[in-house]
N, C-alpha and C positions, 0 to 999 in steps of 0.2 A: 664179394663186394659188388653191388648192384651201378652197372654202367647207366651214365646216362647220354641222348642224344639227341640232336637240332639239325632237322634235314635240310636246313635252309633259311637264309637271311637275307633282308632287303640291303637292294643296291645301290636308294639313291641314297644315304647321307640322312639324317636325322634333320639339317636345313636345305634339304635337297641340293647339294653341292653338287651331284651327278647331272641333274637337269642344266642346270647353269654351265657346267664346262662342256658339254655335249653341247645345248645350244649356241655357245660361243664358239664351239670347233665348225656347227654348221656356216654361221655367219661369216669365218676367216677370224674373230677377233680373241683366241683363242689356240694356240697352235698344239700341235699334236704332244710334246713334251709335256705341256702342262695337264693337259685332255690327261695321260696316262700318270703324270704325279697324283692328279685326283682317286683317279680308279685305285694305282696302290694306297695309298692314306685310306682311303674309305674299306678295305679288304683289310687290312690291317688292325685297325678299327674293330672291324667285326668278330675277327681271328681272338684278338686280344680280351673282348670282351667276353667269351665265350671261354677262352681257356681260365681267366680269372675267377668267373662263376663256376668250375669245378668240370663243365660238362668234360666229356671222354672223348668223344665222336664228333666231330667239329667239323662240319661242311667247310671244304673250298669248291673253284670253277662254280657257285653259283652265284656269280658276279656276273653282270652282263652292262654291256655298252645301251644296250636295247632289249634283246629277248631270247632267252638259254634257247629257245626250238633254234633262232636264227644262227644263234651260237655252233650250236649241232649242224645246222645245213654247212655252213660254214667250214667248220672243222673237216666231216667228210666227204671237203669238196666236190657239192651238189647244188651250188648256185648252178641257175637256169641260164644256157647260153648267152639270154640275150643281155647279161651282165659283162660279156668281154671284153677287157680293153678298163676298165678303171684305172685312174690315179697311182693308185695304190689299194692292198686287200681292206684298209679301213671304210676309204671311201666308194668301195664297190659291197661293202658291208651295208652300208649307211645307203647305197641306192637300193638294194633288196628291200629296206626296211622302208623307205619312202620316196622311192623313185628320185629323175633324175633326169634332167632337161637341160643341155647347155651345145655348145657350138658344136662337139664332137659327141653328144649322147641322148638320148631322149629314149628314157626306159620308163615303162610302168613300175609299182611294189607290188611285190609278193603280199599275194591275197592273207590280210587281217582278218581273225577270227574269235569270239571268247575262248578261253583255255577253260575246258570242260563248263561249271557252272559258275563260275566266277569273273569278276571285271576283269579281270588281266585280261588282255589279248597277246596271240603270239602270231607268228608268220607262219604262213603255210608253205612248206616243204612241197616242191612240184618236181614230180619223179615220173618216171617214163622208162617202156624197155631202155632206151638208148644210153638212160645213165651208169653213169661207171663213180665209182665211189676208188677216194683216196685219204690217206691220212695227209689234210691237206696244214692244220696247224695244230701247233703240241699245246694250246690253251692249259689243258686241264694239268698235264706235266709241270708247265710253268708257272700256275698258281699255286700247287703245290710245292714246288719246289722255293719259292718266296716265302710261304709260310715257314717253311723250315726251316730257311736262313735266319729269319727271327726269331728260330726258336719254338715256334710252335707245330704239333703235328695236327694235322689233319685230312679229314677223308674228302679225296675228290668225288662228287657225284658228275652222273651225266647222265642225262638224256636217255634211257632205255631202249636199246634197237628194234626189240618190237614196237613200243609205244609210237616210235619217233616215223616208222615206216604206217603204223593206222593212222595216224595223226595228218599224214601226208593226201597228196590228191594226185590223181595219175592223171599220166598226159597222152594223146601219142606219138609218133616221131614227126608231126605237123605243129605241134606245137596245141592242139585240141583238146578240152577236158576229156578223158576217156574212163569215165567212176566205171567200168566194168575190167581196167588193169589191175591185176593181180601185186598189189606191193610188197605183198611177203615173196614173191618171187625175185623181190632183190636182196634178199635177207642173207644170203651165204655172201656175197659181196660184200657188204656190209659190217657182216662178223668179219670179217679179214682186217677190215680197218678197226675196229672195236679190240678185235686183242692185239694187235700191233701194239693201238697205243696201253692197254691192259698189262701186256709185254713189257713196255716204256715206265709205269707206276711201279711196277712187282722190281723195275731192277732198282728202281729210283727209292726202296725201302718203304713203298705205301704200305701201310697197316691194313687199310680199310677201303674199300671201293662201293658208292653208291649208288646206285642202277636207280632210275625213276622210272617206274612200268607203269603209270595210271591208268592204263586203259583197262585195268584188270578189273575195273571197278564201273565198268558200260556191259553190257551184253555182249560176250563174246561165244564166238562159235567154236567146234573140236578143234579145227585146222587151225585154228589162231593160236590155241592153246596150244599143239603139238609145235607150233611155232618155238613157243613161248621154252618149251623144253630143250629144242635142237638149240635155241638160242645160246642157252643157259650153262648145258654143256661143253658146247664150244668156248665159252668165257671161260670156265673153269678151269678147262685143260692150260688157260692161258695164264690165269692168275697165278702160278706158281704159291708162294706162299701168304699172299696176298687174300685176305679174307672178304666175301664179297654178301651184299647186302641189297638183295631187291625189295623197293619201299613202292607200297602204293598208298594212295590218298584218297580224299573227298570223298568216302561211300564204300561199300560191303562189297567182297571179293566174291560172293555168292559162290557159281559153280566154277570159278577161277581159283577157288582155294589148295584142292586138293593137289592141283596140277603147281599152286605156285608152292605148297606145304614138301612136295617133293621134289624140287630142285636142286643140284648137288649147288647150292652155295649154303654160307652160315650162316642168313638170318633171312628175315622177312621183317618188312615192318606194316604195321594196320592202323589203320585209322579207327580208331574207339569212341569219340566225339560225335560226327557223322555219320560213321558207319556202326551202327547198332546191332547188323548181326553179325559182326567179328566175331565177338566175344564167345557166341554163343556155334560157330566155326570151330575155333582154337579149344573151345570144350570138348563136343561133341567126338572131331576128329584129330586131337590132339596135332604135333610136331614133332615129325619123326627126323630121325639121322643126327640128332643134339644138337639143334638146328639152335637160334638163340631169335626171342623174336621184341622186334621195338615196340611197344606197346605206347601209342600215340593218346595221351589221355587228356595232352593239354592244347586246347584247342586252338590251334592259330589261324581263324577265319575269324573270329569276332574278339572285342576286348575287356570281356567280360573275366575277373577275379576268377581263375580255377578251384571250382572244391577238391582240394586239399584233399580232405577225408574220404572223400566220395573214389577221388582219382586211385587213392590210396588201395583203398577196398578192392577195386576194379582190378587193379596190379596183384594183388595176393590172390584174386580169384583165375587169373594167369599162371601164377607159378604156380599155383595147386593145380592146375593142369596139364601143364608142361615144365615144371622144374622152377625153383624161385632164383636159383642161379644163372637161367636163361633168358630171364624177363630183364630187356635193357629200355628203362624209361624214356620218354621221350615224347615232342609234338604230335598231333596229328598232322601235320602237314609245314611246308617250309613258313617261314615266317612274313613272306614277302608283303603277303596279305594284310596284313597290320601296321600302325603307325610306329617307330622304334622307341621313343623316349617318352616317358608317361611325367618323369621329373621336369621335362620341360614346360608343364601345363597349369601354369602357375594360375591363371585365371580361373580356373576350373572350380566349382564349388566344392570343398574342402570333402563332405559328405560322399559327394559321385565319383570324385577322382579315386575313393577308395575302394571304391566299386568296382575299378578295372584294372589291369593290364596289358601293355604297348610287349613287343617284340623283345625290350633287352628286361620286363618282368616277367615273360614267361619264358625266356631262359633260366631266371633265379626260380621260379617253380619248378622247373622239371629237374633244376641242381638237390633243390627242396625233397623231391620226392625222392631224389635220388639215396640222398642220407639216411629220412624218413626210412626210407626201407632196408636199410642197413639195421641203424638203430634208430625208435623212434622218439628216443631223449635229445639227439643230437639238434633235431628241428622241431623240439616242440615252443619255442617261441613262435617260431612262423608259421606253425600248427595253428597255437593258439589265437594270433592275429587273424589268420584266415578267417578262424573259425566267427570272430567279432563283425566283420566287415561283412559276411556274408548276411551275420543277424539281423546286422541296421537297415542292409539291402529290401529283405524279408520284409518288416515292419515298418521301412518308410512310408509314409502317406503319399509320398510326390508320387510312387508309381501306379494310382489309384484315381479314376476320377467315375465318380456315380453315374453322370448325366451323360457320358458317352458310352458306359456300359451299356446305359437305358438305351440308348438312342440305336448302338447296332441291334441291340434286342428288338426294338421295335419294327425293325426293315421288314416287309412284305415282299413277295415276288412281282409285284408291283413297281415297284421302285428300282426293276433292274432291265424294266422294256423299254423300248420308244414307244412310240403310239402308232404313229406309221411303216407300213410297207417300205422296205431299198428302193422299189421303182416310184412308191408315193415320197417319201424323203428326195429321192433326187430332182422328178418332177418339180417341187414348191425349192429347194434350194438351185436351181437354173434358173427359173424364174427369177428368185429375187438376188440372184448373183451377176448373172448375163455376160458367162464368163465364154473366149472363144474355144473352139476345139483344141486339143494339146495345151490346157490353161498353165502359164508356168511360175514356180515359188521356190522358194528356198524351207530346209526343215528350219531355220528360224534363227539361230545366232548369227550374227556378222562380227568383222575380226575382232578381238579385244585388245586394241591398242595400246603402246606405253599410256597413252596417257589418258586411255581413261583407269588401269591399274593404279597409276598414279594418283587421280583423283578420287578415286574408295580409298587408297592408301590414307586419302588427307583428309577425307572426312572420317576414317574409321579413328584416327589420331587424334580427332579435336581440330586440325588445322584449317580446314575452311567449314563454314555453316553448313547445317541442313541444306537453306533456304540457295545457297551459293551450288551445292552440289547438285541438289534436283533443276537449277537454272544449267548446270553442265550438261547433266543428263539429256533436258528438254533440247539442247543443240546437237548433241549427239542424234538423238533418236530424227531430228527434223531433217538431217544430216542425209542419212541409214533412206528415209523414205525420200526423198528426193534423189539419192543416186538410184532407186529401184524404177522410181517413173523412171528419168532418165535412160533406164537400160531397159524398159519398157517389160517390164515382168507383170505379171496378172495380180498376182493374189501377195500382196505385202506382209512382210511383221515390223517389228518395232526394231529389231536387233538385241535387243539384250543387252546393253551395255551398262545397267544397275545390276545385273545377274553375276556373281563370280562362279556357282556352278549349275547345273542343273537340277543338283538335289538339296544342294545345300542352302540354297538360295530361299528352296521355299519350306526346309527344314529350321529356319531361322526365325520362320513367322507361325512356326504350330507350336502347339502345347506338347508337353512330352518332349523331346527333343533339346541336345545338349550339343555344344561345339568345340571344337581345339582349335589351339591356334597353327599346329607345329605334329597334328596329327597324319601328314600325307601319307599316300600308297600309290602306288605305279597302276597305274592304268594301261597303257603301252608308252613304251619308250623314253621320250620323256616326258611325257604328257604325267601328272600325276595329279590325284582327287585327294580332296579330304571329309571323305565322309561323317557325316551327322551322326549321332550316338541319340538311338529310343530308349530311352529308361523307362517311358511311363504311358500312358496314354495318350493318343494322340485328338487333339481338336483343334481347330481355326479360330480363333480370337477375332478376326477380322480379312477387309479383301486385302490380297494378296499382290495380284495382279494388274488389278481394273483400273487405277490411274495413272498408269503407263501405256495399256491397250488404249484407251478413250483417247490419252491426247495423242496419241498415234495415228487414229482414225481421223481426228479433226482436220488434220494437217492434208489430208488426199480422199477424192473419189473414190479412188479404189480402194476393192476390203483390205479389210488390215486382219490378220489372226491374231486371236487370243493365243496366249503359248503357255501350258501346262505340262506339267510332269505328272506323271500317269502313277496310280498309287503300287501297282506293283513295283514299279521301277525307284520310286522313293524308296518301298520296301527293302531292294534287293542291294541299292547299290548304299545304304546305311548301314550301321552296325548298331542289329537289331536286339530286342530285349531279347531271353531265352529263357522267360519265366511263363511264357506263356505261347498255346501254337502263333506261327505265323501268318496263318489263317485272321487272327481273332484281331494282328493288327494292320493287315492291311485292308478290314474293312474299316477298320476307324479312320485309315487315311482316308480310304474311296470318301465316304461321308465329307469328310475334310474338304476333299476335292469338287465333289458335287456340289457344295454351297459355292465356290469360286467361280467353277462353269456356269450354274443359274447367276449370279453376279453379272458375269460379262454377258452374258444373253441382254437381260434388264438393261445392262451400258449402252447395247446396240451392236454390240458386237456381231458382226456375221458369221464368221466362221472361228470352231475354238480346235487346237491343236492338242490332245493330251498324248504325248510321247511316253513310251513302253517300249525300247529300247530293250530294256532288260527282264520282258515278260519270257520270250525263248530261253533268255541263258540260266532262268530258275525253274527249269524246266527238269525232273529229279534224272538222275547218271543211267536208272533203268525202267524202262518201259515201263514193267509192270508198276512201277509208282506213279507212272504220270498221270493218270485219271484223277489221282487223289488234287492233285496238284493241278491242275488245267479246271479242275468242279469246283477252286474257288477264285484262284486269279484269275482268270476270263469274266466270271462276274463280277469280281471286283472291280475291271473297269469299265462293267455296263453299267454300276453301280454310282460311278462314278459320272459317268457322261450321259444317264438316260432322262435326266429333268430337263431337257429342253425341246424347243416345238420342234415339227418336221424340217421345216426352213431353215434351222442352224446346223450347217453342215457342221459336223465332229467327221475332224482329221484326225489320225496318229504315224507312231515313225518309229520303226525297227531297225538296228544294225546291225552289220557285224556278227550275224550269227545266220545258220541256215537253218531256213523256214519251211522247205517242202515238208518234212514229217510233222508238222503239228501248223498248218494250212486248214485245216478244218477249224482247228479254235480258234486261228487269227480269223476267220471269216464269223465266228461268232461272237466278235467281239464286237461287231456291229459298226466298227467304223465306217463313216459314211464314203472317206479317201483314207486309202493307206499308205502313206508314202515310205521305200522300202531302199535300204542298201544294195545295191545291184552292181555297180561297174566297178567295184573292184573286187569284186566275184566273179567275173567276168561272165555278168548275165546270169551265175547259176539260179537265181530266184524265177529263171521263166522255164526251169524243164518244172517246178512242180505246179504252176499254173497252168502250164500244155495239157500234164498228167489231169489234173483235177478241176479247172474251169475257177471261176470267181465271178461275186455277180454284182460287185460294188466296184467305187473307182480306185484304180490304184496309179501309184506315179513309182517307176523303178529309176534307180537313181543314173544317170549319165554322167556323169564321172566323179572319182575319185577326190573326198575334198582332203586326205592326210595326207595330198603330198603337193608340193611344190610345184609342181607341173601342169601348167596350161594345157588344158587337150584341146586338139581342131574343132574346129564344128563341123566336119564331116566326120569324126568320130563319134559326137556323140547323135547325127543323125544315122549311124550305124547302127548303135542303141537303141533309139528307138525304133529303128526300122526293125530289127527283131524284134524288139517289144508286139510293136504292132499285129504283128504276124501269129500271134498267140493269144495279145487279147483285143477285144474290141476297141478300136482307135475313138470311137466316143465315149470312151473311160478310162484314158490315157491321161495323166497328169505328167509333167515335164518338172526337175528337179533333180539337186546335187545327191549324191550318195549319202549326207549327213549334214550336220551344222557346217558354218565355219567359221567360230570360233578361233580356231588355231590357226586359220592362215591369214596372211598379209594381206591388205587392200590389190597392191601390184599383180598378185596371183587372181585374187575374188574379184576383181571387176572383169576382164578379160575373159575370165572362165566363166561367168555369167553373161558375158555379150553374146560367147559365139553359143552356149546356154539356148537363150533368145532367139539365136538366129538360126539355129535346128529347130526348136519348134516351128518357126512362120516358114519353113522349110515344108515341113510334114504339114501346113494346112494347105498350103501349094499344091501338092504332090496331089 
């Protein structure tokens, strides 16, 4: 009988129920009882759902407060000293994840980062000779062991020790980033606490243990892999009868296959969605020792209807390789990635909605296939519906538009220059900006308060006018530019307070493009997005932007930016078509985009902002793919931004990801100013501007805006005084780590005074 299996499921809650009691435990109006009544109900929840659909293998411990890496630091007690002395372990949890400022504490967080190519972020793990690793809590013990008292079994997953120690950032015993420490050198440590608690599952009657190794799917070297084995053995010897199961994800095991194909545990699981040469891996070199392996067929990175057939196919052409008794069905990867409830989408146009599936439908698939592959009368009703939905997919017209096909056809290499030179571009924009040296700004949102949530809540209800709501706005926005004079910053925006996200915001105003209500996905922590869904082509109907930038200008002297989302970045962080490359639709956005920017030029606009935030993190798992990938989103957003005169500076804004290896294409992206996350990296973006030079302006961020915590302003003249020291101080922009969005006026004004008062610092100096 063909097993099936779900490496993973999302934490917050179908109405995000998690965000809400985590937010309330932050504020005090929510106490810890309740905080953890949620978490179980919501684990319960998912347990239940999962065993009812038939699956075998049922993930627990991948429940998280904030984020399974932090989870993992956590457990083998590897929080960074300068956490000692919390409250208690929750709320020294909750300071790693976003610091921590009060009478007796003032800590930074642990450096955020994308988790490989995807929006999630996780915490970076900061290890050093001096650390020493313990089995500090039985988490993954205890959530299994809950499940069982209900009655249901399932496999604990965790964290993989090798993945978890590359994943990490070495320090040295000063507390210094030291990237030339050796991490696998804590790795026999390590394994000590990993089969302890392995030890702890195997007596507690675990069936199954799931290891997440993703890093086996990046460029890895011998010694990693020799890792990879010393690891693997030692788990063994510990698992007693306890069957154990290394999964990787998002992309092809390449020359990791052989080393992960010979591991003494019972399976491997692969990604067959993404990773395209698995399949042709598990042929070629078969699985040896009757090893059993998950064959990931149903995709859980986008929410597109699984074929069925296709997947079907895919699975027999496995067990003809390796045995059809060995192939255990299953996702390509956890489910965290996708919104949970597709039945909640009542609005959804009845046609589209059949077009996909949310987290608890691609459970019933992989149940589907499961049977399927037993016998395949037992599921040929939902054979046969597949197969109908897929058809109407095929031959709908909505995904089809002529006059945009024409239009990317038409593009010339013309269309993806400026006109002038960096030095003639910057020359005519000082000129007509007359900005002073260290000029300073924000990357563009300011807080989003109860009430302005609440006034889109009441215009999106019917409850007050159009005409009442843009009169809100306009007091908002006059608001935003009045405290910036006031705090005396250079270069203004509007704040965003019509925006609810970055992408979705202006996924609402193009063609092609589709919305949920009830669609969310965890970003980090509690932060959580709800991506847009491209079905069809994309085109702009109209401006977008331009009568919120203008009456923003009207209101002050000084420039105000246009603020755009960058068409790779609409791309990436959507859930994109799959009928056609991603290539073909992130120039329809660029195009999209281009007419917006020529727009606000025409307005008056001085300076226009297109954020690309998410051009690094779709950056492919191994080198050798990234030329493909860099040769057309890089032009894509010169495509995007090159229709205006030398004069209008074009700004953009990256986070949260690291940029030294792929600093060449950020430079050929031709941004005029790039403003860059830096200080809660702590600076790492100036070792690869030291290494390689830059010849445009950039602004590295001075502090951290995810967390709560007011930094000095002699901190962030720290910041920039390295800065300085690397690049040329007449190309120095001043500015937060990222939006802020997410935090409080009480933090954001403060944090932008003393902002202010480091720059007029360094033009002193």
């Amino acid at each position: 009988m063909a097993l099936s299996a779900i490496p993973g499921y999302p934490r917050i809650g179908a109405r995000r129920e998690l965000k809400r009691a985590v937010e309330g435990y932050w504020d005090g109006d929510v106490g810890r009882e309740e905080l953890e009544e949620t978490a179980r109900s919501l684990r319960l929840e998912a347990w239940t759902r999962m065993r009812d659909a038939g699956i075998d293998l049922i993930p627990s411990n991948t429940f998280s407060y904030y984020d399974h890496v932090l989870d993992t630091i956590a457990m083998v007690g590897a929080a960074p000293p300068r956490y000692a002395g919390g409250d208690n372990d929750l709320d020294t949890y909750f300071a790693m994840a976003r610091g921590a400022q009060g009478e007796r504490i003032d800590v930074t967080a642990l450096e955020m980062v994308k988790w490989f190519d995807t929006n999630y972020h996780y915490l970076v793990p900061e290890l050093s000779p001096a650390t020493r690793f313990r089995l500090a809590n039985r988490k993954p013990l205890d959530e299994y062991l809950e499940a069982r008292a209900a009655g249901i079994e399932t496999m604990p997953v965790l964290l993989g020790p090798v993945s978890f120690l590359l994943l990490a950032r070495g320090f040295d015993a000063d507390g210094n980033h030291d990237d030339d420490f050796d991490l696998l050198s804590l790795l026999p440590d390590l394994l000590d606490v990993y089969a302890e608690l392995l030890a702890l599952l195997a007596e507690a009657g675990a069936q199954w243990v799931q290891f997440d190794e993703p890093v086996l799917v990046q460029d890895r070297t011998p010694e990693e892999l020799a890792a990879l084995t010393r690891a693997y053995e030692r788990l063994a010897a510990a698992a007693g009868s306890t069957k154990l199961l290394v999964n990787t994800y998002f992309g092809d095991v390449d020359e990791a296959y052989r080393t992960l194909a010979e591991l003494p545990v019972d399976a491997i699981g692969l990604d067959l969605v993404r990773g395209r040469r698995n399949l042709g891996l598990l042929q070629r070199f078969g699985l040896p020792g009757g090893k059993h392996v998950v064959a990931g067929v149903v995709d859980g990175r986008n929410v597109w209807l699984n074929d069925l057939g296709a997947s079907l196919a895919t699975v027999r052409e496995i067990g003809a390789a390796v045995g059809e008794d060995r192939v255990i069905v299953g996702a390509s990867c956890s489910l965290l990635h996708v919104p949970i409830e597709l039945d909640l989408e009542t609005d959804l146009d009845p046609e589209l909605r059949s077009w996909l599936a949310f987290a608890n439908q691609k459970i019933e698939e992989v149940a589907v296939l499961g049977r399927a592959l037993d016998d395949p009368n037992s599921a040929a009703d939902e054979l046969a519906a597949n197969r109908s939905a897929l058809e109407s997919r095929r031959n709908s017209p909505r995904t089809f538009n002529p006059a945009v096909r024409k239009r990317v056809d038409s593009t010339t290499g013309a269309d993806y220059d400026r006109d002038g030179s960096v030095e003639e571009r910057r020359a005519a924009q000082r000129m007509r900006l007359g900005l002073p040296p260290f000029p300073t700004t924000t990357i563009g949102s300011f807080p989003q308060t109860p009430e302005i949530r609440r006034s889109r809540r009441r215009h999106a209800n019917g409850r007050i006018t159009a005409e009442e709501y843009e009169g809100f706005l306009e007091a908002e926005i006059e608001q935003v530019i009045r405290l910036q004079e006031r705090i005396g910053l250079d270069v203004l925006v509007h704040g965003e307070s019509e925006r609810n996200d970055m992408v979705e915001y202006f996924g609402e105003q193009l063609d092609g493009f589709a919305f949920t209500r009830f669609g969310w996905v965890q970003s980090y922590g509690s932060r959580n997005v709800k991506p847009p869904i491209v079905y069809g082509d994309v085109a702009r109907p109209g401006a977008m932007t331009v009568r919120w930038a203008t009456y923003a200008q009207s209101l002050t002297d000084r420039p105000v930016k246009g603020m755009l989302t960058g068409p790779v970045t609409i791309l990436n962080w959507s859930f994109i078509r799959d009928d056609q490359p991603r290539s073909e639709t992130c120039r329809q956005i660029a195009l999209a985009i281009r007419d917006e920017v020529v727009d606000l030029e025409a307005a008056g606009i001085p300076i226009i902002q297109v954020d690309e935030p998410a051009l690094r993190e779709g950056v492919p798992l191994r080198t050798a793919d990234w030329p493909a990938y860099l040769g057309w989103a890089v032009p894509c957003f010169r495509l995007a931004t090159a229709g205006v005169r030398d004069d209008t500076q074009i700004q953009s804004h990256m986070c949260y990801v690291h940029l030294g290896d792929v600093l060449d294409a950020v430079s050929d992206m031709e941004a005029d100013v790039m403003l860059l996350f830096n200080a809660r990296s702590d600076a790492e973006s100036l070792d690869g501007f030291r290494d390689r030079g830059y010849d445009k302006d950039l602004g590295l961020g001075v502090y951290d805006i995810h967390s709560p915590r007011v930094p000095p302003t002699d901190e962030m003249v720290g910041r920039l005084e390295e800065a300085a020291a690397v690049i040329d101080p007449a190309h120095l922009w001043v500015n937060p780590d990222c939006g802020l969005k997410t935090r409080r006026y009480e933090e954001t004004v403060p944090s932008l005074e003393h902002m202010v008062e480091a720059a007029q610092h360094m033009r002193r100096a």
